[in-house]
C-alpha positions in Angstrom: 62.9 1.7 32.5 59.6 0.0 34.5 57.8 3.5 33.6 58.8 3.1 29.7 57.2 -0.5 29.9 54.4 0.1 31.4 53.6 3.4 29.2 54.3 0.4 26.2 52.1 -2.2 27.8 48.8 0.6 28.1 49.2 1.8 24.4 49.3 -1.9 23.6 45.8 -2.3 24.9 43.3 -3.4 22.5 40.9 -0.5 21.0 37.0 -1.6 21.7 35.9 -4.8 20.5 33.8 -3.7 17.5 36.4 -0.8 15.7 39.6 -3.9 16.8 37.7 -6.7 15.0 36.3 -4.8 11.5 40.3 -3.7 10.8 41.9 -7.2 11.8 39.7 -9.4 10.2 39.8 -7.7 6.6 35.8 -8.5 6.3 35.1 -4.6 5.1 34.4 -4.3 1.6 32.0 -5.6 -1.3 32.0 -9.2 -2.1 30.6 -10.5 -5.4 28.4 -13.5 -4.6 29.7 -16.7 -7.4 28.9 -19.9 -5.6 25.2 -20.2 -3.8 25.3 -24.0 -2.0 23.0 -25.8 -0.2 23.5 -29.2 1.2 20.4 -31.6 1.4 21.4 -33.5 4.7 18.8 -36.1 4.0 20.2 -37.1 0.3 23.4 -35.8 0.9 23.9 -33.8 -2.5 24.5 -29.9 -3.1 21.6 -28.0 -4.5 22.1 -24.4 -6.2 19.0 -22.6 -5.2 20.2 -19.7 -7.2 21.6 -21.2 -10.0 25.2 -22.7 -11.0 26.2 -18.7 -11.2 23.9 -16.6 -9.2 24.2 -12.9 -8.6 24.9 -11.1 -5.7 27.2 -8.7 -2.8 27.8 -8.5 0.1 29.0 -5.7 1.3 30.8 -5.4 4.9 31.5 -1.7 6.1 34.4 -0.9 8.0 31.6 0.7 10.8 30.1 -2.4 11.2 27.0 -2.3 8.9 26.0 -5.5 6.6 24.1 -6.0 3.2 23.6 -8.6 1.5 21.5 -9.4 -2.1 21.2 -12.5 -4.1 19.6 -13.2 -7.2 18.9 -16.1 -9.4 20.9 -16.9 -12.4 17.5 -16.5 -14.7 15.3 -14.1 -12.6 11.9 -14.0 -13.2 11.0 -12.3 -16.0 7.7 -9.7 -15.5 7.1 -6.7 -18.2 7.1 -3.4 -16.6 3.2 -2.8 -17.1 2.0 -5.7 -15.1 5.0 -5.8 -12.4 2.6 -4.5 -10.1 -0.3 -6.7 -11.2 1.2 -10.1 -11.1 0.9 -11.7 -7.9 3.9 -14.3 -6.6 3.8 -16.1 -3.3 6.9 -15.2 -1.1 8.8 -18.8 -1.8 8.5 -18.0 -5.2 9.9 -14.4 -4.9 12.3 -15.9 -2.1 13.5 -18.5 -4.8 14.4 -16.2 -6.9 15.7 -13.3 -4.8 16.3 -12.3 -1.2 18.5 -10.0 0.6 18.7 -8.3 3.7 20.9 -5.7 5.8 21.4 -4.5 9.4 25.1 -4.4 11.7 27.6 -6.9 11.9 29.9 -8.6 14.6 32.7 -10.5 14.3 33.9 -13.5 16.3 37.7 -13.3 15.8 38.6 -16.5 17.8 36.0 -18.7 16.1 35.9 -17.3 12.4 32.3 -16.1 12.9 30.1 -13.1 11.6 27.2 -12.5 13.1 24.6 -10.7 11.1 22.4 -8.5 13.5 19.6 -8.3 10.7 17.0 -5.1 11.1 14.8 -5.8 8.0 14.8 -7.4 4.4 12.9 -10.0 2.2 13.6 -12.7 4.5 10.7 -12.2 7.1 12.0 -14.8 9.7 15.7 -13.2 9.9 14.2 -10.1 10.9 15.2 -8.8 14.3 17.6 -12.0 15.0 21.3 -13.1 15.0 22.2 -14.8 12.3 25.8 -16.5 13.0 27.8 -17.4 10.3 31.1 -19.4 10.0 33.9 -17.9 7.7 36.7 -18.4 5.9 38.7 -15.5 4.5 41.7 -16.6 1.6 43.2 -13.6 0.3 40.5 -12.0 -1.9 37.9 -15.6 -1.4 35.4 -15.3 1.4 33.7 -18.6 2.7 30.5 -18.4 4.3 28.4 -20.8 5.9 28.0 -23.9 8.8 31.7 -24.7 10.6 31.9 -27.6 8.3 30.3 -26.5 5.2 27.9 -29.6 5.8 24.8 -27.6 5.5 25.5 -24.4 3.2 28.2 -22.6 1.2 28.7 -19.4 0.0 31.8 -18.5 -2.1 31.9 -14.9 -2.8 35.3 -12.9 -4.4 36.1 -9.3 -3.2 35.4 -6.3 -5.4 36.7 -3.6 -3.7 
């Protein structure tokens, strides 16, 4: 009987951190980007860099790689011929799109994804962690500071 519960307690040992935490927290999958918030701490109102209904995924893979593009509502609007030609400063181009991708973690026990960012639009992310609180509701995912105090993302699951 000891032998039989002791085989049961080593099978019920947890699988590596990485493969254990992309199946239990249900993060895998493409998210469509609907709410884009920022919260001016100074004035203490919500701004919508992107727009009332920007456009966007995330997408979260079950082997632990993360991408992520956003869009503004009205993107900038350049003809093919001089797409090239025209010249934009970053914030402008940043303002009106931005994305990046790398490998994900996942903090179980305090609700947080890390991204692990490699490259993308967004110079100063590249090669750092970028921690993220989150909030999973069925088919609603919640990104953003533990309080939502500083920036919100509400995104919907597509597949």
């Amino acid at each position: 009987m000891l032998l039989i519960i002791m085989s049961l307690a080593i099978s019920c040992t947890h699988a590596p951190a990485e493969k254990q935490i992309a199946s239990s927290s249900n993060l895998a999958g493409t998210w469509r980007l609907i709410e884009y918030t920022d919260f001016d701490t100074a004035t203490g109102k919500a701004t919508h860099p992107y727009g009332e209904h920007p456009k966007g995924y995330f997408t979260y893979t079950k082997s632990g790689i993360v991408n992520l593009n956003i869009s503004a509502e009205k993107p900038i609007i350049v003809s093919a011929d001089s797409e090239y030609i025209k010249q934009f400063s970053l914030g402008v181009l940043l303002d009106n799109a931005c994305g990046y991708f790398g490998t994900y973690t996942i903090d179980t026990k305090n609700s947080v994804v890390t991204h692990h960012v490699e490259g993308g639009s967004v110079l100063s992310y590249i090669g750092t962690d970028q921690p993220r609180h989150f909030i999973l509701k069925e088919d609603t995912l919640l990104i953003g500071d533990p309080e939502f105090k500083i920036g919100k993302r509400v995104l919907i699951r597509e597949e």
